[in-house]
N, C-alpha and C positions, 0 to 999 in steps of 0.2 A: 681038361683044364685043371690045373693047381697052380699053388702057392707056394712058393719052395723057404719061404718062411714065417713066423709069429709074428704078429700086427706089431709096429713099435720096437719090431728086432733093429740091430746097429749092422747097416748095408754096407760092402766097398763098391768102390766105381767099377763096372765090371762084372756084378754078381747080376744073377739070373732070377730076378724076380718074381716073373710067374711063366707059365708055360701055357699056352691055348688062348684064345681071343676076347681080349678083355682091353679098356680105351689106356692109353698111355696119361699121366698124368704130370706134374711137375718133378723135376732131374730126372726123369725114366726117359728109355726109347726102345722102339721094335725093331728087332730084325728077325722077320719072318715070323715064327710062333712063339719066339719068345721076346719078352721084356729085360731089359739092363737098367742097372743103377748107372747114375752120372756122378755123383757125388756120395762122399761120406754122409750117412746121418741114418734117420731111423725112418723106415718102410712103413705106409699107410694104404691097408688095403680096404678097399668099400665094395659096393656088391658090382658097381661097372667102372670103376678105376684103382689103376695103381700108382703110386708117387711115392715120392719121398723128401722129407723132413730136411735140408742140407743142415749138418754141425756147425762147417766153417767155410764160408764162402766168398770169394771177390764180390766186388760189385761188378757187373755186366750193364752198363746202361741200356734205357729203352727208352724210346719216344715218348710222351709224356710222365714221364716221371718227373717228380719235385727232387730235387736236388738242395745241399746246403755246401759253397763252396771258399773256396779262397782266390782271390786274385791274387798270381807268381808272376806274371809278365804281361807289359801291353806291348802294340805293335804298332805300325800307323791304322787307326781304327778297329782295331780288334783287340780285346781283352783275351788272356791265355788263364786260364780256371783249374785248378787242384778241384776235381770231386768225387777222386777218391780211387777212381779206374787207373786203365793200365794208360791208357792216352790221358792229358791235358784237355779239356775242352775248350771253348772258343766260343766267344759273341763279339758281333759287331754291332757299330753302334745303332743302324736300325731296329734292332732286337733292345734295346738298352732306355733309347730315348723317341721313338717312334718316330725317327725323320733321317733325310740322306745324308753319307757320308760327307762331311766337310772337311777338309786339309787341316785348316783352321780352330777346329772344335777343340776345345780342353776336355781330354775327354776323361782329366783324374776330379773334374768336375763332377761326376757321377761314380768314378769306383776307382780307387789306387788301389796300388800294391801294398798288399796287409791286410784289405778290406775283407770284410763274409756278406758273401749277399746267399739269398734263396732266391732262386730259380728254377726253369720248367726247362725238359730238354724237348726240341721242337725239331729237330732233324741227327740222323747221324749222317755224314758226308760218305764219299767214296773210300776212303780210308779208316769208316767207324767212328769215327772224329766226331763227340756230341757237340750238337751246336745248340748253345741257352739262350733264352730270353728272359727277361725279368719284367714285360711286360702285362702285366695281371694282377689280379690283387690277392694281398700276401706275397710277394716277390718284393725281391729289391733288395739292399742294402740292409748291412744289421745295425743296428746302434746299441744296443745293449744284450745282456743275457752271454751264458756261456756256453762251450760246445760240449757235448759226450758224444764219443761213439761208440757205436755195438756193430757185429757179427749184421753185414746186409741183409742175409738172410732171415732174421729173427726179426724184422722191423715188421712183416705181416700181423706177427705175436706180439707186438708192442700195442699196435692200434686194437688189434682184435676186432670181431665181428662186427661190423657195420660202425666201428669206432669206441667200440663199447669199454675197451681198455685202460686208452688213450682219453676217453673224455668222463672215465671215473676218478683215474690221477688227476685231472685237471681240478675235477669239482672238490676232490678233496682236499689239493692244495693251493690254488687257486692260482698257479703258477699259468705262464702260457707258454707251449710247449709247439713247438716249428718240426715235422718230423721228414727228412730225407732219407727216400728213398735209397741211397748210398751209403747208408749205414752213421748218417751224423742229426744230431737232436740239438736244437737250441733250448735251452731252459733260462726264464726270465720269472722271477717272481717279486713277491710283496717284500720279503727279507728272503736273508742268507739261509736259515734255518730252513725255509721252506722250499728253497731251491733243493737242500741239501736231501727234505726226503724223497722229490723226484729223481735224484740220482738214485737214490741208494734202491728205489721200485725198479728204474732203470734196468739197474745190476742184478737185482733178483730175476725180472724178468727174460732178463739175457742168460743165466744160467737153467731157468728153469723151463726156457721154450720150448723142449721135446715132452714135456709134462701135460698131464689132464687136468681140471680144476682150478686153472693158475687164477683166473680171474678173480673166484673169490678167496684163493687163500691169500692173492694181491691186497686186494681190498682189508683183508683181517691183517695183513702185516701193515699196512698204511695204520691202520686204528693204533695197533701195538705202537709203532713210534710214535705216535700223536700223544698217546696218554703217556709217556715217557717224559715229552717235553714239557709236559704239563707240570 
């Protein structure tokens, strides 16, 4: 059994990760005794798996995930969704307002074109086709706040361990922060200003997601702009 490269090395799709019986982890796969990378990015090896870090990646939807999207077209009873993938998504209006389709229903009563709602994706169809709901709480419609996006991949690194990230920026700027799985973030805060250093954490933390430490050198550069604007 080996490792045919340095913890944190920059992997191609295709390269041969390890060799002998060890568990497959995220962008990797076996064939046979050996392991391959799926993606660009940096290789993480532990004592019973191997994975890798993706740099730059689509978004792939999945069944429960939170999504932030846009309404581009409706239909009779069904809304068409920008959320970010290679397909349009789709909800109809049972997913939307929790009762049966009617002919009749206004249904830009609840989302036009233009709109951002956050949503949960609750099936992919035969075609891969996410189908949302906004059923739940925290879903629905946005009324305020704006959008950033980042690299899908690096939203793991945004929230961090059990949230720990995501709800240090929050308490620091007391902003509130919508985070989609799809690589899009609503940020809503108290003023401009303080929206402004959630972006800027954002950006740091999207460049520096293959990094160790990010959490508190996050947290010492939030301090640094604070006393800036002071």
């Amino acid at each position: 059994m080996s490792a045919n490269f340095q913890d944190r090395d920059l992997v191609l799709p295709g390269d041969v990760l390890f060799e002998g019986r060890i568990r497959t982890g995220e962008n990797t796969y076996r064939n046979q005794e050996q392991v391959y990378a799926t993606h660009l990015g940096l290789v993480n090896y532990r004592p019973d798996n191997v994975s890798v870090t993706a740099l730059s990646t689509g978004y792939m939807p999945l069944v429960g995930d939170q999504v932030i999207g846009v309404v581009v077209d409706m239909d009779l009873g069904e809304w068409r969704i920008d959320i970010g993938g290679q397909e349009l998504a789709v909800m109809g209006i049972p997913d939307a307002v929790d009762r049966p389709f009617r002919t009749d229903y206004n249904m830009t009563r609840i989302l036009d074109i233009g709109d951002t709602l956050v949503a949960k994706i609750v099936d992919l169809d035969r075609r891969r086709t996410p189908v949302l709901s906004i059923l739940g709480p925290g879903l629905g419609k946005v009324y305020e706040g704006f959008m950033v996006r980042i690299t899908p991949s690096k939203i793991p690194r945004l929230i961090g361990k059990k949230g720990s990230m995501i709800n240090m920026v929050i308490k620091e700027t007391g902003c509130r922060v919508a985070i989609g799985q799809n690589g899009r973030i609503l940020v809503s805060g108290p003023n401009r200003e303080r929206e402004e250093l959630v972006v800027k954490v954002i950006d740091k933390i999207e460049r520096e997601a293959h990094t160790s430490g990010l959490t508190n050198r996050t947290q010492e550069f939030l301090r640094q702009l604070k006393e800036r604007k002071q």
